[in-house]
RODO-2510 file (C-alpha; in nm, 4 decimals, decimal comma):
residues 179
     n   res          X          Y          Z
     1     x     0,6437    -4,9384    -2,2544
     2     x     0,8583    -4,7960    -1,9887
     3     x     0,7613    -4,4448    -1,7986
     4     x     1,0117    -4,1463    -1,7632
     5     x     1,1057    -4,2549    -1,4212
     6     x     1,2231    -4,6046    -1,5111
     7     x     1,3985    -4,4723    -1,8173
     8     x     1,5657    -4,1760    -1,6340
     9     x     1,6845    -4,4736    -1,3847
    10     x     1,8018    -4,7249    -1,6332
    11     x     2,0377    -4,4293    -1,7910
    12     x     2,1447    -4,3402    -1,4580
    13     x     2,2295    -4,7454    -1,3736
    14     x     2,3811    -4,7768    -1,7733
    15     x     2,6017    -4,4406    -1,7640
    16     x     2,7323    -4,5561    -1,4277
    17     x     2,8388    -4,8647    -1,5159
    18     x     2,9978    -4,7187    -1,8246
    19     x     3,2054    -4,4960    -1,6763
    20     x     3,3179    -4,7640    -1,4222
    21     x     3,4210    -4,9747    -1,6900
    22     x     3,5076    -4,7653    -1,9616
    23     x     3,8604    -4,7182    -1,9131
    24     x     4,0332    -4,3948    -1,9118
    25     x     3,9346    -4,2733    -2,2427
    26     x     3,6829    -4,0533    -2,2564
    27     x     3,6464    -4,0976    -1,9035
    28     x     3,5515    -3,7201    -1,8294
    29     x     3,2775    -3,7389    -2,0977
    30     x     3,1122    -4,0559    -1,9534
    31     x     3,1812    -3,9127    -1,5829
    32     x     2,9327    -3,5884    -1,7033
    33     x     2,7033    -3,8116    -1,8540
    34     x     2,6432    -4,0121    -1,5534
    35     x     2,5895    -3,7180    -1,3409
    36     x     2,3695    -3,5394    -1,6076
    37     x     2,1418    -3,8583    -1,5806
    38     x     2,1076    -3,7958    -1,2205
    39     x     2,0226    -3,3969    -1,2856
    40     x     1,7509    -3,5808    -1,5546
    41     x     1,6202    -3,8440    -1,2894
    42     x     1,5707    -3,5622    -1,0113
    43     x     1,3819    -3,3429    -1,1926
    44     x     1,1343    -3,6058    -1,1928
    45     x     1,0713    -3,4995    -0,8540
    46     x     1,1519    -3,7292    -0,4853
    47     x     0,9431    -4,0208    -0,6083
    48     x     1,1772    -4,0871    -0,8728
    49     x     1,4538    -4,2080    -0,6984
    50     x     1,4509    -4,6170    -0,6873
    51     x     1,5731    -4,7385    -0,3721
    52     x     1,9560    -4,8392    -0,5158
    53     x     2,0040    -4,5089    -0,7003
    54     x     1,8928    -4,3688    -0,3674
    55     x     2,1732    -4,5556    -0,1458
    56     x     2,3994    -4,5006    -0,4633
    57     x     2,3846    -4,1055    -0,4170
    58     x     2,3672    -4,1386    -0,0361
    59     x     2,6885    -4,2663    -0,0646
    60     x     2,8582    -4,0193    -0,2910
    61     x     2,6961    -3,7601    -0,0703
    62     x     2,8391    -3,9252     0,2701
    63     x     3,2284    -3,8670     0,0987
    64     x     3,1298    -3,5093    -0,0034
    65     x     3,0625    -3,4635     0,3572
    66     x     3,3498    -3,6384     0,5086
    67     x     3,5521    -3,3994     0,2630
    68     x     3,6433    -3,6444     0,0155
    69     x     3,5291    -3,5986    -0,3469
    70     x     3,4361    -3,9822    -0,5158
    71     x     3,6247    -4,0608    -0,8227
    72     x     3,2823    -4,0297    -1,0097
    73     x     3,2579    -3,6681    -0,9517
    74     x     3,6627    -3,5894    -0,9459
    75     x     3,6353    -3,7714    -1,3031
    76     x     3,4496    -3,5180    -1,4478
    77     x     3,7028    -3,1967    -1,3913
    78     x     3,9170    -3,0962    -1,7074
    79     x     4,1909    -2,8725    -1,7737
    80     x     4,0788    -2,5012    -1,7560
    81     x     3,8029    -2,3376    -1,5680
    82     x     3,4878    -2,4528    -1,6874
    83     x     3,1688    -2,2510    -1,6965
    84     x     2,8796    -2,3631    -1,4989
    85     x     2,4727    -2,3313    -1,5892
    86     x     2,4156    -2,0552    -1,3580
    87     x     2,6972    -1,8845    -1,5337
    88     x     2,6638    -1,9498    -1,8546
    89     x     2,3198    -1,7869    -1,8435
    90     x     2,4893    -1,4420    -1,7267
    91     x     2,7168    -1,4703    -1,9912
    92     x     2,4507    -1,5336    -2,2108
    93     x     2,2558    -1,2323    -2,1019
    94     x     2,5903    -1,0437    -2,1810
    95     x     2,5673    -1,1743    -2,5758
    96     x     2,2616    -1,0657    -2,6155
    97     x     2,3070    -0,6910    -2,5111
    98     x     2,6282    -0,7332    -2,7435
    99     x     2,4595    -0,8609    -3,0346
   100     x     2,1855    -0,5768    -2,9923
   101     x     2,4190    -0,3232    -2,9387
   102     x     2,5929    -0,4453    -3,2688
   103     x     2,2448    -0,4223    -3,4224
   104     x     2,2122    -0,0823    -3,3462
   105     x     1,9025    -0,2070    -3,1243
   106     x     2,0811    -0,0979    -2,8003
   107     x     2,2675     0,2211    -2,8069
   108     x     2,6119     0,1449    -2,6525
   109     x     2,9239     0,2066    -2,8671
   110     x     3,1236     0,0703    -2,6141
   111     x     2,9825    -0,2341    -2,5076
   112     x     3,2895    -0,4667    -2,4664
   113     x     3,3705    -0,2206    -2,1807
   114     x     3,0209    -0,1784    -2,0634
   115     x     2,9981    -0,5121    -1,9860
   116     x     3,3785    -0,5870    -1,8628
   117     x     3,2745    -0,2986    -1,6063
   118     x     2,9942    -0,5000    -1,5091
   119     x     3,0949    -0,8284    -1,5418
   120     x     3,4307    -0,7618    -1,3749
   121     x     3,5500    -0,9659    -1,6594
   122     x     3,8546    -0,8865    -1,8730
   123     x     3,7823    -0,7513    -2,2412
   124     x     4,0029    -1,0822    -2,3537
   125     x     3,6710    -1,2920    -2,1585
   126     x     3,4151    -1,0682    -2,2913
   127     x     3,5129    -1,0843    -2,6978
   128     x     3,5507    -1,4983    -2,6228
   129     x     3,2128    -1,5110    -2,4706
   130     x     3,0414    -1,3365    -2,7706
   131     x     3,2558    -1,5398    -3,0295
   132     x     3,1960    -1,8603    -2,8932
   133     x     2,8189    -1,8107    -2,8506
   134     x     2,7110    -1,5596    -3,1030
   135     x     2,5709    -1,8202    -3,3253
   136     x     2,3512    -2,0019    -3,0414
   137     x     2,1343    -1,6613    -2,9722
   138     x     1,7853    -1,6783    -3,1711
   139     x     1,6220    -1,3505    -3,2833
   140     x     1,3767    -1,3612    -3,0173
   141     x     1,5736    -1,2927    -2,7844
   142     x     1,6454    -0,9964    -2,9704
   143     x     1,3501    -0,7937    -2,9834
   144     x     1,3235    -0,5795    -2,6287
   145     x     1,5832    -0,3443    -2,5554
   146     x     1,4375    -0,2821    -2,2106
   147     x     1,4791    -0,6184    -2,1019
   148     x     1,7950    -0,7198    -2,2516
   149     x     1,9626    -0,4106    -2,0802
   150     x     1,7773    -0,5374    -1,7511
   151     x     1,8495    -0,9192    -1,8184
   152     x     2,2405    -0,7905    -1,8275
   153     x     2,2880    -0,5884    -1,5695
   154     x     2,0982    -0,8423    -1,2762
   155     x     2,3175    -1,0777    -1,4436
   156     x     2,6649    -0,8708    -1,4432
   157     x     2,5863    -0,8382    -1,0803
   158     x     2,5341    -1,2011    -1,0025
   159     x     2,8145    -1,2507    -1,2244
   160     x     3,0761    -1,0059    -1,0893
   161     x     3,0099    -1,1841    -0,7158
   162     x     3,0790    -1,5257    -0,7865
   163     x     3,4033    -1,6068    -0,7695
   164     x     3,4752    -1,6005    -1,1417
   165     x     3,5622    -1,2488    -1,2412
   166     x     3,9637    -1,1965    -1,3609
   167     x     4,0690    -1,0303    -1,0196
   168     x     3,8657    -1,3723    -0,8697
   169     x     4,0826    -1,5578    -1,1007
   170     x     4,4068    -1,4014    -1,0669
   171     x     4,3702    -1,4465    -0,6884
   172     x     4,3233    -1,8214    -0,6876
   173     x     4,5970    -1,8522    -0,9421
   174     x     4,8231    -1,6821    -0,6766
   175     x     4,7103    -1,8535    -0,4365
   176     x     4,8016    -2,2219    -0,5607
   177     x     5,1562    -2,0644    -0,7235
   178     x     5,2128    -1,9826    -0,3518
   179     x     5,2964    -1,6160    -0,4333
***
């Protein structure tokens, strides 16, 4: 029977190979699945890194600092602008006050706007993010209007600084148009 650290190593070995010889289909998927074996592997901690994975990343690390981005890690972009964990857990925060002011657990008519304003997110974003992930919030997160008002704002603010917000957007859009 293997332990967690050889199996997180063997998927990282497997999923690398995988996406080197995969082809070009479904190349993105494979691409994230090799680097979310790596996000698996180092949560094990330093230890669990055997010495090849360790050269392995030193060397994807050495063209991220010369400025160069490996093909594994340029394989994984898509179309669009992707949202990333840190992210999607404000915008999560921001479906939960929604669905609780829908509820009538939160007292906030208006809450589309309410968190637009504090996202600095666009009411188009806002309604998406609460579509697309209305069905993934359980009812315990539902049950403290304190905290859910809390949870949103810290995470509007966070939010509204990183680079993602629709005047964030509309800049870098600009910016590679050349206008």
């Amino acid at each position: 029977m293997t332990n967690d650290r050889e199996e997180a190593a063997r998927k990282v070995a497997f999923s690398g190979i995988e996406l080197l010889h995969g082809g070009e289909e479904g190349k993105r998927n494979r691409a994230r699945a090799y680097w979310a074996a790596w996000v698996d592997l180092l949560k094990l901690g330093p230890a669990a890194l055997p010495s090849g994975l360790h050269a392995q990343l030193i060397g994807h690390l050495e063209y991220l600092a010369a400025g160069i981005i490996p093909a594994p890690i340029a394989d994984c972009a898509g179309p669009g602008n992707p949202v990333g964990p840190s992210e999607e857990k404000d915008i999560r925060a921001a479906v939960v006050y929604a669905i609780a002011a829908q509820r009538g657990l939160i007292t906030d008519k208006f809450y589309v706007k309410t968190i637009g304003t504090i996202y600095r997110a666009s009411r188009h974003s806002v309604e998406g993010w609460i579509r697309k992930r209305r069905e993934t919030i359980s009812a315990e997160e539902l049950t403290n209007p304190e905290a859910i008002i809390s949870a949103m704002r810290g995470a509007g603010e966070r939010y509204s600084v990183s680079g993602r917000t629709h005047k964030a957007n509309e800049a870098k859009h600009r910016k590679t148009r050349g206008s």
